[in-house]
N, C-alpha and C positions, 0 to 999 in steps of 0.2 A: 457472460460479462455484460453489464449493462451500467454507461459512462454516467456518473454522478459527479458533476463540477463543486469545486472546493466552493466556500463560500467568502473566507480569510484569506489574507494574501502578506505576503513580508517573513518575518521571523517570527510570529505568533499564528501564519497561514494553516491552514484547515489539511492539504494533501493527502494527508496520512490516512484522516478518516472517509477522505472522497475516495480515495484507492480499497481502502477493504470496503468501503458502501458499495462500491461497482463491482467488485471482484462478489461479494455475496449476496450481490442483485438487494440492495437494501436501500429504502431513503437514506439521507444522509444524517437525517436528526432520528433513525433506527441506530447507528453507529455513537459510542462516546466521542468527546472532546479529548485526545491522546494527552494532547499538548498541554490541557489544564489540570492534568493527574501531577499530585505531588512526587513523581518519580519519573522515571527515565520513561520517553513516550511509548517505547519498545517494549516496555517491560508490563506498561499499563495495559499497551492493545495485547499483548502474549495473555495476562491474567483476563482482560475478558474474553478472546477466542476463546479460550480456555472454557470458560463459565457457557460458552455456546456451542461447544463441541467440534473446535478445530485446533488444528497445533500450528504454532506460524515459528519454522523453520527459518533459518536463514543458511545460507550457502557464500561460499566463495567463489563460486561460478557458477554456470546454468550451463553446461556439457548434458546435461541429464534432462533438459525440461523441456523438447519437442512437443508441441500442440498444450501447453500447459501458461496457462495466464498466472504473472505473478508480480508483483513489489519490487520495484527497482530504484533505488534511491542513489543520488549523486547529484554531483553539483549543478546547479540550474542557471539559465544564460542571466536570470537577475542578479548573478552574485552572490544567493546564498542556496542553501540544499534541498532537495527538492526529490519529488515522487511520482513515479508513474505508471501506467501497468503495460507489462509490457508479453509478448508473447512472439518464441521463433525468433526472438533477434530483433524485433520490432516495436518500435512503442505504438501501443494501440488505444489507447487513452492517456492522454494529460489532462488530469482534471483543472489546471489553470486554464483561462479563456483565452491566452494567447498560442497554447499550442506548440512552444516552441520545444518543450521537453527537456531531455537532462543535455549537458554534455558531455559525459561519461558516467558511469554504473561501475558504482560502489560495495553497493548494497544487492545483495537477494533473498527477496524473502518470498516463500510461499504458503498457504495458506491451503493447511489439508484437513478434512475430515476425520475426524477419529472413528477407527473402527467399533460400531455397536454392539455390546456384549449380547451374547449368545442366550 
C-alpha cells in the first residue's frame, strides 16, 4: 500500500479514488473520478476494477481479513461519509489531510485480483 491523499474534500471529495490509488500503488489521476460517473460511485469503481483485473468485494464484516488492506467507509468526524484503508482493525491511511479517520465502519470492501486464466 502506498498513501495517496484525496485531493476534494466535502460531498463531492475525491476518497474513494485516493483509497483504491493507494491500495494499487497507483497516482491518483491513474485512478477515475467515482463520484463524477453517472451512477452509483460503487458501481462505477466495480465496472473499472473490473476492466483492470480486480473484483471489489464488499463484506459485512472483516473476521476474515488478517494482514489484508482494504476500504472502509463510514461516517467521518466532518459530518458526512467517508473512506479509508484500513488493515488488522487499524486505519492505516486516511487520505484526507487531517487524519482523523472514520468513526465507525460501515462499509467493507476489498479489492482482489482475478485469477489469470490458464
Amino acid at each position: 500500500m502506498k498513501p495517496v491523499q484525496q485531493t476534494r474534500f466535502g460531498k463531492s471529495g475525491n476518497c474513494i479514488q485516493a483509497c483504491v490509488a493507494s491500495i494499487l500503488e497507483r497516482p491518483l489521476e491513474a485512478i477515475p473520478d467515482f463520484l463524477s460517473a453517472k451512477t452509483n460511485p460503487w458501481l462505477a469503481c466495480q465496472s473499472w476494477l473490473d476492466s483492470q483485473g480486480y473484483y471489489l468485494i464488499g463484506a459485512s464484516n472483516c473476521w476474515m481479513c488478517a494482514g489484508i488492506e482494504f476500504i472502509a467507509g463510514g461516517m467521518g468526524p466532518r459530518g458526512i461519509g467517508h473512506c479509508v484503508v484500513m488493515r488488522d482493525g487499524k486505519v492505516i491511511h486516511d487520505p484526507h489531510p487531517d487524519g482523523r479517520g472514520i468513526l465507525f465502519v460501515d462499509l467493507y470492501l476489498f479489492i482482489v485480483r482475478k485469477e489469470r486464466e490458464r
